[in-house]
N, C-alpha and C positions, 0 to 999 in steps of 0.2 A: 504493500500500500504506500510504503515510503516512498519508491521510486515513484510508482503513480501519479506523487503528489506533484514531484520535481518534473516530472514528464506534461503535469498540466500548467505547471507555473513557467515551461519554456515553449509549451504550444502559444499559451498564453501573448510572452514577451513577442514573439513571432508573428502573428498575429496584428497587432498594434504595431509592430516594427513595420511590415508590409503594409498596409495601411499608412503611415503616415510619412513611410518615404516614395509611396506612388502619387502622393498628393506634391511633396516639395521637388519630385522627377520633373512632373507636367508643368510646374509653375517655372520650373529655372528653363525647361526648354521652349519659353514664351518668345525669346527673342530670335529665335529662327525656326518656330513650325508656326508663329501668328502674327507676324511682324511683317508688314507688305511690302518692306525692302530687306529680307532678310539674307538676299545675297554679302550684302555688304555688312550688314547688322548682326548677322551670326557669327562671322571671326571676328568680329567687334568687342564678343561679348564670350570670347574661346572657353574661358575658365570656369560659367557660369554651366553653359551649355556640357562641360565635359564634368561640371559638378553634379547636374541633372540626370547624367548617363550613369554616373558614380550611383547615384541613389537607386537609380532605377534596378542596378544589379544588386544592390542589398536585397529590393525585392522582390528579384529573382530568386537569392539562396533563400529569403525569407517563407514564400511562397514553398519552395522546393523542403525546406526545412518542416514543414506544418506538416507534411503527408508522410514524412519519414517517420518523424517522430508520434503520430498515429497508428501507425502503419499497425504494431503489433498491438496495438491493444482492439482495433478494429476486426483483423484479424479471427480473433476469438469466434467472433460472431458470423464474418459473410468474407471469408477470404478473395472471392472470386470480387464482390465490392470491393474488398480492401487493396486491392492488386489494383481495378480498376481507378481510383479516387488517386492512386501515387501516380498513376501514367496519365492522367487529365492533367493533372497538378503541374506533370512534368514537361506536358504541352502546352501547357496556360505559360510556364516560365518560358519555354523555346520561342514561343511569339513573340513574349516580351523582349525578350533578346535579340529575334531581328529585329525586334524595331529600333533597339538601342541603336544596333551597327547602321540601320537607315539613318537617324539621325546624327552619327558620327560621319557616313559618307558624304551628309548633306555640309557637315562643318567642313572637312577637306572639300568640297565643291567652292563651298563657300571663300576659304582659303585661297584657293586659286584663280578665284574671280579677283580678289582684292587684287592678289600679285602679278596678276598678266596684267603688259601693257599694252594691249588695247582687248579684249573680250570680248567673244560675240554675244550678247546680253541672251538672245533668243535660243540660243544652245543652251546659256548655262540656267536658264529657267527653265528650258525642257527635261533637264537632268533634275532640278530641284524638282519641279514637279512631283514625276515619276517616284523620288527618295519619299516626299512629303507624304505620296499617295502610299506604300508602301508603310509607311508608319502608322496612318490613320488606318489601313485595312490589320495590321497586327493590333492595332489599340482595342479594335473592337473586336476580333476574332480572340484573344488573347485575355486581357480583364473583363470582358462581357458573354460572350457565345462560349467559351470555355470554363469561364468560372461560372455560369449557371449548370453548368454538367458535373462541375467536382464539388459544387456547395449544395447539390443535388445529393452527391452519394455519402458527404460528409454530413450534412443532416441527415438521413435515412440513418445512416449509421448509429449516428450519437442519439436516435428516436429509439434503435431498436436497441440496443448495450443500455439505454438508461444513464450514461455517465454524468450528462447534466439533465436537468429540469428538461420536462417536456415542452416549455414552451419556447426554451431557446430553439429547440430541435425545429419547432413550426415557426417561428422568425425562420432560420435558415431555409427551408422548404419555398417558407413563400416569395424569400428574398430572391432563393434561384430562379423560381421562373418567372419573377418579374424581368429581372435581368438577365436573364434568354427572352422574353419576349421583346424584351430593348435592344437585342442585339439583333435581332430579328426584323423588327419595325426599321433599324440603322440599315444594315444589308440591303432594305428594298427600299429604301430611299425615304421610308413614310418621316422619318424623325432623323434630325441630324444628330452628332455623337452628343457634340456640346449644346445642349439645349435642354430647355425648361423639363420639356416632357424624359430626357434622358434623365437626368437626375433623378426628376419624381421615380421611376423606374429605378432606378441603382438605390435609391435610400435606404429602402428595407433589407439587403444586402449587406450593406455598412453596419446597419444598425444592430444586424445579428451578428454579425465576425465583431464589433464590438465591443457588445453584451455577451460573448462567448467568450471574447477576453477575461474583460475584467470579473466573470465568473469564477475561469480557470486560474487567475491570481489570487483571488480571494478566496474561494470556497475550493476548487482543484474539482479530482471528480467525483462522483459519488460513489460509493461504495456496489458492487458488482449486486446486479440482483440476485444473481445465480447463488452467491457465497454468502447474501441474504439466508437463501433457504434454506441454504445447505445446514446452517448457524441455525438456523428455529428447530429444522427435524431433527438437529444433536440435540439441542437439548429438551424439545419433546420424550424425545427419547431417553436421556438420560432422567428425566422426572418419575418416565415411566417408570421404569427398572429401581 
């Protein structure tokens, strides 16, 4: 039960870690994925932009880190889940990872826009293009259409183990296919990524991975149902006797 505990107080840290470094990723890479001259504004801005790529691979391992350290106690219950929920996990991080490298190719575009003496502008927008569009289609296949499939099998799981409260478990349930159905409405053009209706869609997502946090810091998990029972019919049992 001891390790148990440390096992929920590091899913926990992970969790909130991923989380609030995917948030300071997108903000520090404003100044060449939203900036309408960002040929020239994004080696402007090299250190911010390569701070934001920084962050973003924290939550990568962060992300990749949550399904590992699950992994065996899911296991118990639906291994063939629990295999599943680590390879989502692990595809949810590989998106994000190209997208990182998009937006690092886009800095080296960038780069060499400033430094050529004379540029052909309409070449090196076609190339930014292309990096930008490349990153927005990883953005949403990657933290939206992928994390409703693994916060899909991650609640399922922690509904059917019992480890936390059942109502975190239906937070996460309904968070994921909000956000699959956002990734979804993005895809066919109905809603754009950044926008009103996107968010409304992601919030219950959030709100569960961060009520599942600060559960697993403070309270960790609950005690297995299983070794519940097992603990009443001993001593049922030994009353009898």
């Amino acid at each position: 039960m001891s390790a148990n505990q440390t096992t929920a107080k590091i899913v926990g840290v992970l969790f909130i870690l991923a989380a609030v470094t995917s948030v300071i990723g997108l903000l520090l890479y404003d100044p060449i994925l939203h900036h309408p001259d960002y040929l020239t504004n994004g080696y402007a801005n090299k250190n911010q932009v390569i701070s934001g790529a920084l962050f973003e691979l924290i939550l990568v391992c962060s992300a990749i880190g949550t399904s590992i350290m699950l992994y065996p106690l899911f296991r118990k219950h639906s291994e063939t889940i629990a295999l599943g929920y680590v390879c989502f996990r692990f595809l949810e991080a590989v998106l994000i990872t190209v997208g990182v490298l998009s937006v690092l190719a886009l800095l080296t575009l960038s780069q060499d826009f400033v430094n050529a003496p004379a540029p052909d502008a309409s070449s090196y927008r076609a190339s930014g293009t292309l990096l930008t569009a490349i990153h927005d289609w990883t953005f949403m296949l990657g933290p939206n259409f992928m994390l409703g499939i693994n916060t899909m099998m991650c609640s399922y799981l922690l509904y059917k183990s019992r480890l936390v409260p059942r109502f975190i478990s239906y937070m996460g349930l309904t968070g994921a296919v909000l956000i699959f159905i956002a990734a979804l409405l993005e895809m066919y053009g109905v809603i754009l990524q950044l926008s009103a209706w996107g968010a409304v869609l992601a919030i219950p997502v959030a709100l569960y991975e961060m009520t599942l946090a600060v559960w697993l810091l403070v309270k960790g998990f609950n005690a297995a149902p299983k070794m519940k029972e097992e603990y009443s019919g001993q001593s049922a049992l030994e009353t009898y006797t």
